[in-house]
PyMOL Python script that loads the backbone (N, CA, C, O; Angstrom):
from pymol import cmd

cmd.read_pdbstr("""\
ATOM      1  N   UNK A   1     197.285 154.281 304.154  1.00  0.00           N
ATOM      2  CA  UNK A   1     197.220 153.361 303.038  1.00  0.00           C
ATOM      3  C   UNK A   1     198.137 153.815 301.900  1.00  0.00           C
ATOM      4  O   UNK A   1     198.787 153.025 301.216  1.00  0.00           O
ATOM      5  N   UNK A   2     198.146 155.165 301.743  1.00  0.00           N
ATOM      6  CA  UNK A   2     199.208 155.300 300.630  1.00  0.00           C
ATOM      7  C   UNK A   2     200.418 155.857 301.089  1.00  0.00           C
ATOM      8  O   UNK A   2     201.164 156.463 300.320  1.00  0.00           O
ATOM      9  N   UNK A   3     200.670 155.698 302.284  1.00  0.00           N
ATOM     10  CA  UNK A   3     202.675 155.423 302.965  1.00  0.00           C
ATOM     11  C   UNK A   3     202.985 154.098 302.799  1.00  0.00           C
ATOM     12  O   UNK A   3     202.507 153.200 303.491  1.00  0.00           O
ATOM     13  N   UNK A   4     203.732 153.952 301.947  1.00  0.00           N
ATOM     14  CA  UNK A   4     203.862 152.703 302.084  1.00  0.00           C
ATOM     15  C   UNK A   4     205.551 152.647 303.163  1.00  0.00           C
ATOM     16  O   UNK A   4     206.446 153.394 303.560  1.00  0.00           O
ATOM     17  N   UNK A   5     205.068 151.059 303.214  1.00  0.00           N
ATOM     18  CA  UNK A   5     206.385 151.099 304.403  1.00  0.00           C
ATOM     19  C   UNK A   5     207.203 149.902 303.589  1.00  0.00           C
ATOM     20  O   UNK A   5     206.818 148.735 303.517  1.00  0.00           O
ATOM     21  N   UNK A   6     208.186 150.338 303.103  1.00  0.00           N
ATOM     22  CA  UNK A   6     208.797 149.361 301.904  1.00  0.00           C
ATOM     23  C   UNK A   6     210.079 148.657 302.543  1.00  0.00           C
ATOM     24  O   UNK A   6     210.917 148.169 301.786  1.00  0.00           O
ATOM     25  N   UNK A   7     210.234 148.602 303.871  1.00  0.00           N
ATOM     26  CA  UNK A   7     210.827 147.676 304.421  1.00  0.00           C
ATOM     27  C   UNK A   7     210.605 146.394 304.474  1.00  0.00           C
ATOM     28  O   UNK A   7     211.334 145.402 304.472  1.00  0.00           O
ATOM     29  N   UNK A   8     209.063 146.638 304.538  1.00  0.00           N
ATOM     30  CA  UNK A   8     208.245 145.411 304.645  1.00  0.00           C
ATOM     31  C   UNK A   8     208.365 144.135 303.406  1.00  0.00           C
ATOM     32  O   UNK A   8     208.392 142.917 303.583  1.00  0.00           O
ATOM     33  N   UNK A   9     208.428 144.979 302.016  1.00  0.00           N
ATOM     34  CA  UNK A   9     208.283 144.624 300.851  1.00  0.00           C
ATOM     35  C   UNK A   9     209.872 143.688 300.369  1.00  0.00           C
ATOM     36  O   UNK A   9     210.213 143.282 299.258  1.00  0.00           O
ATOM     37  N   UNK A  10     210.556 143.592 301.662  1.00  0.00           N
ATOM     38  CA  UNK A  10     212.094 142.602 301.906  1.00  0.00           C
ATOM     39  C   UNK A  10     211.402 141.601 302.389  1.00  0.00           C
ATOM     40  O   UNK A  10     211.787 140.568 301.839  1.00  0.00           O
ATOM     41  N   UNK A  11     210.386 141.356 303.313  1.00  0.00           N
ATOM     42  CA  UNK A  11     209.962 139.998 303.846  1.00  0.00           C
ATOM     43  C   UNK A  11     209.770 139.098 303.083  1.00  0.00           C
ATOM     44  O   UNK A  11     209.166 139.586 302.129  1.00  0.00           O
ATOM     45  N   UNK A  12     209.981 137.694 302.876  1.00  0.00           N
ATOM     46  CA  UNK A  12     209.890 136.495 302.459  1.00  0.00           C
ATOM     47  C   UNK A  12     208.402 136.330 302.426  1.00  0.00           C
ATOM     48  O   UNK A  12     207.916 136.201 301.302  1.00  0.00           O
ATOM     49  N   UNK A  13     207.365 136.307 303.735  1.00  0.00           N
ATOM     50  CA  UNK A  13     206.421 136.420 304.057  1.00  0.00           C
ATOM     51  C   UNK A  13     205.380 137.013 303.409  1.00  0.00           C
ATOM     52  O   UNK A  13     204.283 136.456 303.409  1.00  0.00           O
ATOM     53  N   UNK A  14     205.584 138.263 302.746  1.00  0.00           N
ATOM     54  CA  UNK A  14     204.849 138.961 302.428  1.00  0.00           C
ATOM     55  C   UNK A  14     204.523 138.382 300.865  1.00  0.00           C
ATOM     56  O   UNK A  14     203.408 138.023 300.485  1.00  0.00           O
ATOM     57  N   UNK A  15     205.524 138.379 300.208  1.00  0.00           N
ATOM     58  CA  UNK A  15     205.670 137.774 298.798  1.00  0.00           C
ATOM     59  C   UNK A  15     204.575 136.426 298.857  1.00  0.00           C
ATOM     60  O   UNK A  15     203.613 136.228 298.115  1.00  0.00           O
ATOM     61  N   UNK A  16     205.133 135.467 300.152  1.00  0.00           N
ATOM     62  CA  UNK A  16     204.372 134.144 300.019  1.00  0.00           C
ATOM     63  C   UNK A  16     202.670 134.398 300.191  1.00  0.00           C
ATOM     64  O   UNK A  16     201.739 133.800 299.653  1.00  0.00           O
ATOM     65  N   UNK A  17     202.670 135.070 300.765  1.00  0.00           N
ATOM     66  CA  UNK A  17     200.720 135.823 300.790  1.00  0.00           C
ATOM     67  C   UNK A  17     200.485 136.640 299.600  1.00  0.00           C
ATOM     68  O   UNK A  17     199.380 136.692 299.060  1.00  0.00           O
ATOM     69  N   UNK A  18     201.661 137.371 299.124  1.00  0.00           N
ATOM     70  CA  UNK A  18     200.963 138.064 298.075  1.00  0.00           C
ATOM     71  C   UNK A  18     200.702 136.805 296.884  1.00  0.00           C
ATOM     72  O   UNK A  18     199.934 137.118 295.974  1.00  0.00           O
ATOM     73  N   UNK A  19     201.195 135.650 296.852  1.00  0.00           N
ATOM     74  CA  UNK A  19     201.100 134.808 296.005  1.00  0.00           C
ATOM     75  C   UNK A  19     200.055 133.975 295.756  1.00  0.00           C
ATOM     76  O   UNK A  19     199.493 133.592 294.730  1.00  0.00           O
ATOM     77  N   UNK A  20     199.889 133.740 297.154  1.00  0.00           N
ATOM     78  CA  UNK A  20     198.632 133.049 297.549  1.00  0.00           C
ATOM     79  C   UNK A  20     197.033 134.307 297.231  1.00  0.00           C
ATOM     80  O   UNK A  20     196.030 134.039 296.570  1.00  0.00           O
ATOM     81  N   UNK A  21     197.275 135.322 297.807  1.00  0.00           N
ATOM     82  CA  UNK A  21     196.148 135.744 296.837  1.00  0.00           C
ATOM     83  C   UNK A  21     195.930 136.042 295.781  1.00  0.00           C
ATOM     84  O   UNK A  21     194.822 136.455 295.441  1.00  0.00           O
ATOM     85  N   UNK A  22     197.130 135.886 294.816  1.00  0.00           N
ATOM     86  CA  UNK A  22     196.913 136.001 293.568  1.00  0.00           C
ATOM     87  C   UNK A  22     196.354 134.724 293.288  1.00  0.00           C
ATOM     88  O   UNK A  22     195.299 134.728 292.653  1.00  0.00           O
ATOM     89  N   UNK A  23     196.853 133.598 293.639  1.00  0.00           N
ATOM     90  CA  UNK A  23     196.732 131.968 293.250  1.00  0.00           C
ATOM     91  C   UNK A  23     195.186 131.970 293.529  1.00  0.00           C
ATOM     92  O   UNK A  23     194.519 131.404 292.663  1.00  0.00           O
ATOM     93  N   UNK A  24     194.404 132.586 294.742  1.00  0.00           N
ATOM     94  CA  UNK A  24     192.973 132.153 295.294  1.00  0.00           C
ATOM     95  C   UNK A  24     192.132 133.545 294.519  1.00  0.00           C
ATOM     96  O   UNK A  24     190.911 133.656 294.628  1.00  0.00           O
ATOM     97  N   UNK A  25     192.886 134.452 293.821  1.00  0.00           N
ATOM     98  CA  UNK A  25     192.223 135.315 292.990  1.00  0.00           C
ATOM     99  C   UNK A  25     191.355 134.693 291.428  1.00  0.00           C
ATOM    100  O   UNK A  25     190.221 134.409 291.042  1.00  0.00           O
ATOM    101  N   UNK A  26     192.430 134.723 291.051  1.00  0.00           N
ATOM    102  CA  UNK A  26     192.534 133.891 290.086  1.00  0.00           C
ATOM    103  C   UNK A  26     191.585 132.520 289.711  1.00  0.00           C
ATOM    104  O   UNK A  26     190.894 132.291 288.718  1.00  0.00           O
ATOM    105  N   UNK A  27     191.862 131.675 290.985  1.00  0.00           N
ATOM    106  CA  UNK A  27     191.231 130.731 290.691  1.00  0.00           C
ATOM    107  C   UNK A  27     190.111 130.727 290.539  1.00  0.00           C
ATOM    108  O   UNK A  27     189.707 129.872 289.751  1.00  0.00           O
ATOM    109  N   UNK A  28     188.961 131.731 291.249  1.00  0.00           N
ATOM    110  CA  UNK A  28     187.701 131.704 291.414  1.00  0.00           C
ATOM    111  C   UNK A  28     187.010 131.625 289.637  1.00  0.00           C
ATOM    112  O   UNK A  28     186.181 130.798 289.258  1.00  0.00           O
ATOM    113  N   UNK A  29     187.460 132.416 289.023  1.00  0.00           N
ATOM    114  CA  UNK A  29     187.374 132.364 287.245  1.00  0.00           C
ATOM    115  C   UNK A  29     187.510 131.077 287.108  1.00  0.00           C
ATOM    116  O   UNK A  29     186.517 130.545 286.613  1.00  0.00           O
ATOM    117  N   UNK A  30     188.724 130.094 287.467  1.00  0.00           N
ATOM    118  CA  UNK A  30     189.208 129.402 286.558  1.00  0.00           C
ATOM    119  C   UNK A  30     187.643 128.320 285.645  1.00  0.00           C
ATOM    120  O   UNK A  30     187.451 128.283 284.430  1.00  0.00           O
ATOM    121  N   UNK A  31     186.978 127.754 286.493  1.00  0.00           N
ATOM    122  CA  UNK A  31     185.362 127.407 285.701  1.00  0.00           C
ATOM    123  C   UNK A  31     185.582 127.821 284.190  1.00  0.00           C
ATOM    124  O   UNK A  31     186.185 127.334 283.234  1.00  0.00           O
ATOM    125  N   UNK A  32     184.770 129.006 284.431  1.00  0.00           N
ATOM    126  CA  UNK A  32     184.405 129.626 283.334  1.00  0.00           C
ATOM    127  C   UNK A  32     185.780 129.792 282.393  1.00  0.00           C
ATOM    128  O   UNK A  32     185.579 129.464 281.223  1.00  0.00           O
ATOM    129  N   UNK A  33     186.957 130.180 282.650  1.00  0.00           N
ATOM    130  CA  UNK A  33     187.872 130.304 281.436  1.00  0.00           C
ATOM    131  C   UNK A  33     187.891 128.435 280.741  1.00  0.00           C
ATOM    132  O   UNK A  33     188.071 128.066 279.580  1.00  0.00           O
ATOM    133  N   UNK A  34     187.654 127.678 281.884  1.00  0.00           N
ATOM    134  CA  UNK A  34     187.617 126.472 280.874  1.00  0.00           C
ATOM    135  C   UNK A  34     186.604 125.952 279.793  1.00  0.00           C
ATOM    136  O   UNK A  34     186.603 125.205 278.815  1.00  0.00           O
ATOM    137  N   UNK A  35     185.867 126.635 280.398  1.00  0.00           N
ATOM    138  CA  UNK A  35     183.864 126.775 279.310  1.00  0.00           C
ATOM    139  C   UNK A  35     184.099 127.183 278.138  1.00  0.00           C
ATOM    140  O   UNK A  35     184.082 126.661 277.023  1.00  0.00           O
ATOM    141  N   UNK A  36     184.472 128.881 278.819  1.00  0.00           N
ATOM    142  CA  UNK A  36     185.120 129.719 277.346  1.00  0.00           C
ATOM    143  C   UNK A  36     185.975 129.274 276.449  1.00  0.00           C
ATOM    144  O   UNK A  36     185.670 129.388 275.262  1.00  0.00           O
ATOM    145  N   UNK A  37     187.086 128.741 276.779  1.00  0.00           N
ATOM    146  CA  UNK A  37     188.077 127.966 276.244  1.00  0.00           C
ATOM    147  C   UNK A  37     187.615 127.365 274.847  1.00  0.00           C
ATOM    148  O   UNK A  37     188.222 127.705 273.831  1.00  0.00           O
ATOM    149  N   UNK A  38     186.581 126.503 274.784  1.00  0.00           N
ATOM    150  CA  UNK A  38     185.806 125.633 274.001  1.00  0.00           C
ATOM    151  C   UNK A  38     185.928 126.273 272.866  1.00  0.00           C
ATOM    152  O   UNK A  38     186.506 125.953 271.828  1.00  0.00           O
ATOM    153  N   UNK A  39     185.051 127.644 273.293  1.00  0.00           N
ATOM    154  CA  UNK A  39     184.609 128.541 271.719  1.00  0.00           C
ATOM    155  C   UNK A  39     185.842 129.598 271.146  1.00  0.00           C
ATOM    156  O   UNK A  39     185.621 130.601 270.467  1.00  0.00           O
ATOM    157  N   UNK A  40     187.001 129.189 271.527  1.00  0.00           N
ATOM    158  CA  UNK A  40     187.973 129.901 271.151  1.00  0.00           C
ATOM    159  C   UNK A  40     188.238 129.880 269.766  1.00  0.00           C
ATOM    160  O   UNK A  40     187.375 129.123 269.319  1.00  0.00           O
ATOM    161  N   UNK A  41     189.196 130.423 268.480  1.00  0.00           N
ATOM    162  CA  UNK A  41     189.391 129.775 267.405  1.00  0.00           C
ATOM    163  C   UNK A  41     190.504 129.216 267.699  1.00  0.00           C
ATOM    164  O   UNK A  41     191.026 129.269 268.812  1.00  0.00           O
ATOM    165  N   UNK A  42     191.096 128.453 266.414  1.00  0.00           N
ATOM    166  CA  UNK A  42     192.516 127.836 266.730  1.00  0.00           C
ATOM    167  C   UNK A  42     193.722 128.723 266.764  1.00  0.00           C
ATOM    168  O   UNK A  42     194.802 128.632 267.348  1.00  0.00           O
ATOM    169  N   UNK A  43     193.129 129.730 265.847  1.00  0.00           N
ATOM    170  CA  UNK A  43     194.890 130.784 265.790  1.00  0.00           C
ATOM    171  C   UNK A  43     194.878 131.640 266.944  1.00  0.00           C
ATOM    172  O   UNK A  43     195.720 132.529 266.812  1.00  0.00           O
ATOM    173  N   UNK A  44     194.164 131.719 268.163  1.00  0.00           N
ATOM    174  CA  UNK A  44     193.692 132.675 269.743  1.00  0.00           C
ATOM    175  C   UNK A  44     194.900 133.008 269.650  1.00  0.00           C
ATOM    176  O   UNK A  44     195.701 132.346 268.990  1.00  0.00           O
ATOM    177  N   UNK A  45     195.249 134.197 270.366  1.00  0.00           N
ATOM    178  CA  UNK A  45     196.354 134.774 270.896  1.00  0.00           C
ATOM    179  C   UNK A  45     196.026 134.570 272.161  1.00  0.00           C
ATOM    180  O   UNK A  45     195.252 135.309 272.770  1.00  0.00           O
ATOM    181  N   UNK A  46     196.768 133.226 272.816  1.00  0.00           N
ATOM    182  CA  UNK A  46     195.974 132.721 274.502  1.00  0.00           C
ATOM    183  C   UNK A  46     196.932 133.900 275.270  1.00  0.00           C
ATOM    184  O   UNK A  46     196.574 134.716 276.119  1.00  0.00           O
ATOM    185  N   UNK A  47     198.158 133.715 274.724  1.00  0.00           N
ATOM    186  CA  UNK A  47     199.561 134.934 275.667  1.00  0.00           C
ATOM    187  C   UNK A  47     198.311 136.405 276.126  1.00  0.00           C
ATOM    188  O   UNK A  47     197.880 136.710 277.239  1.00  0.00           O
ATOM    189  N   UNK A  48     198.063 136.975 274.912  1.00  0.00           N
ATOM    190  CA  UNK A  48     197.303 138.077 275.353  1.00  0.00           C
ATOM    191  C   UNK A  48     196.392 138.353 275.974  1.00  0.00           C
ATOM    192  O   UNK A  48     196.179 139.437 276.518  1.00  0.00           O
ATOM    193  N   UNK A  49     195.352 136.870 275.979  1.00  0.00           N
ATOM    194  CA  UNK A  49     193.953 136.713 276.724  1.00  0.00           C
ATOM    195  C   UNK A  49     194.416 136.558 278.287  1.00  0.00           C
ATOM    196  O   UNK A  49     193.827 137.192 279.162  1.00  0.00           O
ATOM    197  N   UNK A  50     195.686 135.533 278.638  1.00  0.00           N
ATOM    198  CA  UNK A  50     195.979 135.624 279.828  1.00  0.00           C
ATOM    199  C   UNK A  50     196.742 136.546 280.909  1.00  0.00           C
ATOM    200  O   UNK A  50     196.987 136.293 282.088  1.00  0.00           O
ATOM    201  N   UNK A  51     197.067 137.790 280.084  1.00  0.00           N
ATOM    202  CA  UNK A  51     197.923 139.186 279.921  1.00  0.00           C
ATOM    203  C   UNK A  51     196.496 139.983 280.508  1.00  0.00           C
ATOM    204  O   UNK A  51     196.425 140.606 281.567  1.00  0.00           O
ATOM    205  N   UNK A  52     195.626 139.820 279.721  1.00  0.00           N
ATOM    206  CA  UNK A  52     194.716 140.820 279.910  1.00  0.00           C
ATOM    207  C   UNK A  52     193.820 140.652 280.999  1.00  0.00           C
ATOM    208  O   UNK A  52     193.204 141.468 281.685  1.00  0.00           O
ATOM    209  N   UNK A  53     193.898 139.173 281.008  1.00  0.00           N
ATOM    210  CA  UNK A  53     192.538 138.547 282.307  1.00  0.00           C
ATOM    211  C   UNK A  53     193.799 138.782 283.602  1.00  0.00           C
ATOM    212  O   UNK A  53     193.256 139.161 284.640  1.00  0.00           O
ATOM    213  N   UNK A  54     195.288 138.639 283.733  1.00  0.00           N
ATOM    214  CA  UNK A  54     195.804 139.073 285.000  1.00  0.00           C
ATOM    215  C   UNK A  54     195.492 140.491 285.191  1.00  0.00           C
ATOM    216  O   UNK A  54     194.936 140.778 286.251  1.00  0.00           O
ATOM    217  N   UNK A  55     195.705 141.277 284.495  1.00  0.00           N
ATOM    218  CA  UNK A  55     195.754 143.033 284.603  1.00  0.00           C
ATOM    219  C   UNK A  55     193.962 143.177 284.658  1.00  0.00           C
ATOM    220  O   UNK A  55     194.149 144.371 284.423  1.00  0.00           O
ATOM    221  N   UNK A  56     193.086 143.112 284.711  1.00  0.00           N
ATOM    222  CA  UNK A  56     191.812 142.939 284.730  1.00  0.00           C
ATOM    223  C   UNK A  56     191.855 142.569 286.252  1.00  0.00           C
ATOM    224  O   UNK A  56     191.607 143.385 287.140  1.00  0.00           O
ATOM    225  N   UNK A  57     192.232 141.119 286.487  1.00  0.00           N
ATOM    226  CA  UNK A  57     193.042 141.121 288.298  1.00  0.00           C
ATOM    227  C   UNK A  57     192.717 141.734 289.076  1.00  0.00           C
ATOM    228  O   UNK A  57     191.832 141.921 289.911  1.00  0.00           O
ATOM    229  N   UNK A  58     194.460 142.392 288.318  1.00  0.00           N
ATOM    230  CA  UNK A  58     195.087 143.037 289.518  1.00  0.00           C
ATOM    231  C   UNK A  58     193.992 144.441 289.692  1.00  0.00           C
ATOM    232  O   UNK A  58     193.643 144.703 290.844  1.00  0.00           O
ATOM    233  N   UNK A  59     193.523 145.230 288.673  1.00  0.00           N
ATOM    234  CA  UNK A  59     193.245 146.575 288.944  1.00  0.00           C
ATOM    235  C   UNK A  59     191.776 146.191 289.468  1.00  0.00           C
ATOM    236  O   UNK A  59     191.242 147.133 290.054  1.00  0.00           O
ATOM    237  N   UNK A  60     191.042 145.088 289.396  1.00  0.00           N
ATOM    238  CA  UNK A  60     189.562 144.749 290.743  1.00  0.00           C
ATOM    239  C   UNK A  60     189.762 144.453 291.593  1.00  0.00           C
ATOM    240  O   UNK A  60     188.805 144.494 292.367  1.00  0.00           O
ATOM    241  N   UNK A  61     191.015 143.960 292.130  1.00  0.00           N
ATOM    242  CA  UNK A  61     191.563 143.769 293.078  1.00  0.00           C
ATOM    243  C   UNK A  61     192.050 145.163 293.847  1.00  0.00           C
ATOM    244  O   UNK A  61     192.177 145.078 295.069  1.00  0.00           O
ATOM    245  N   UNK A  62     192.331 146.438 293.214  1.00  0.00           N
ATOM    246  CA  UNK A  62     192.695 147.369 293.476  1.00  0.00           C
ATOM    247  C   UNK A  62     191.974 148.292 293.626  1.00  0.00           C
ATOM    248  O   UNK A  62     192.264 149.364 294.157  1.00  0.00           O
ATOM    249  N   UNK A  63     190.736 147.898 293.074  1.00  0.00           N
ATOM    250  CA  UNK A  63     189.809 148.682 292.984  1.00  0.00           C
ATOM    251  C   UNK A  63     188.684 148.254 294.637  1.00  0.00           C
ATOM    252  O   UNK A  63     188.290 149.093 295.448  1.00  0.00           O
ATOM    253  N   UNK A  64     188.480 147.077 294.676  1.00  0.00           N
ATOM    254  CA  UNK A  64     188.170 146.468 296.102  1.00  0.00           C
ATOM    255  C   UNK A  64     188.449 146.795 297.354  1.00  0.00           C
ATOM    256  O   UNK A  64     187.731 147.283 298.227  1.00  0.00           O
ATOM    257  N   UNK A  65     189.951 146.368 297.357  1.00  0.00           N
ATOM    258  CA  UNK A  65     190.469 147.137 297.942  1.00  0.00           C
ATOM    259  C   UNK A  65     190.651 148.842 298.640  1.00  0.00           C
ATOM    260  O   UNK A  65     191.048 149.079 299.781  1.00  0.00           O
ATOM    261  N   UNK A  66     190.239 149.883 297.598  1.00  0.00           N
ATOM    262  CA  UNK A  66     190.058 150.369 298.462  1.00  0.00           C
ATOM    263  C   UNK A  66     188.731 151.004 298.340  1.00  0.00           C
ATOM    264  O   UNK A  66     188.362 152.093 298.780  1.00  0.00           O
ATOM    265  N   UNK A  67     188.254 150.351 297.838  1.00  0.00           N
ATOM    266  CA  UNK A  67     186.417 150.512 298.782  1.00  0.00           C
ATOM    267  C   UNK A  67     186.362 149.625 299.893  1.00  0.00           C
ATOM    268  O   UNK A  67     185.603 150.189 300.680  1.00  0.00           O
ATOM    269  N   UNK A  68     186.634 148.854 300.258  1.00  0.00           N
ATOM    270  CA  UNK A  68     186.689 147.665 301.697  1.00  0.00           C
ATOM    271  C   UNK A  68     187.413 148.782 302.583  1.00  0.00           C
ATOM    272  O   UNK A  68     186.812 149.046 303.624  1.00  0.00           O
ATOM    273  N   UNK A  69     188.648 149.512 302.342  1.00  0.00           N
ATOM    274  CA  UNK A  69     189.433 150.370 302.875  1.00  0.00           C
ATOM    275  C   UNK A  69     188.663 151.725 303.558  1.00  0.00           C
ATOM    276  O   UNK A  69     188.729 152.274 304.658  1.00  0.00           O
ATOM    277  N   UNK A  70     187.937 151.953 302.369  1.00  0.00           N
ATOM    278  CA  UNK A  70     187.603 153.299 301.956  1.00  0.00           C
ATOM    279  C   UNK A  70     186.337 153.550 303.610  1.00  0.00           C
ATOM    280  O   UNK A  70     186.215 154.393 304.498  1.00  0.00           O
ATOM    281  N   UNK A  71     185.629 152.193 303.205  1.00  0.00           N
ATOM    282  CA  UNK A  71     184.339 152.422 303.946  1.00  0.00           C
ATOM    283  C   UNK A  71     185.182 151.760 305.428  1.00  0.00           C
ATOM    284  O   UNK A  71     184.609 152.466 306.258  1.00  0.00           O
ATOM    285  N   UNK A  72     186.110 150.915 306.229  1.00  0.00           N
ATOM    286  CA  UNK A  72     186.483 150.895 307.118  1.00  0.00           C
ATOM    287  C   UNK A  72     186.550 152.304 307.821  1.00  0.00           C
ATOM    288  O   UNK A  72     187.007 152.406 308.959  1.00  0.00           O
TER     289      UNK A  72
END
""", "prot")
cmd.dss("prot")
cmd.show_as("cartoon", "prot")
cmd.util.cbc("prot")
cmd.orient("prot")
């Protein structure tokens, strides 16, 4: 798991899946960020809220990962 084989990381393929689980990551929130949305104020810094909710993401996603890994 941590060799990576970065030949791989040239495939077309790989990019189009890594996209798609970001897209089906993501979405599972989307609900609730529209709820939340409501009680926002008007001056929100949305750039940073959506900065922070990707990197939040990626590192549970990373973190999942390798416990799903870990215990295989």
């Amino acid at each position: 798991m941590f060799t990576p084989k970065l030949e791989i990381m040239l495939e077309p393929k790989v990019w189009r899946e890594a996209a798609t689980q970001v897209f089906f990551a993501l979405g599972l929130g989307f609900g609730g960020v529209i709820a939340f949305s409501s009680y926002n104020k008007r001056d929100n810094n949305c750039h940073f809220d959506a900065v922070l909710v990707s990197f939040i993401n990626f590192f549970t996603s990373v973190l999942a990962t390798l416990v799903v890994f870990a215990v295989l």
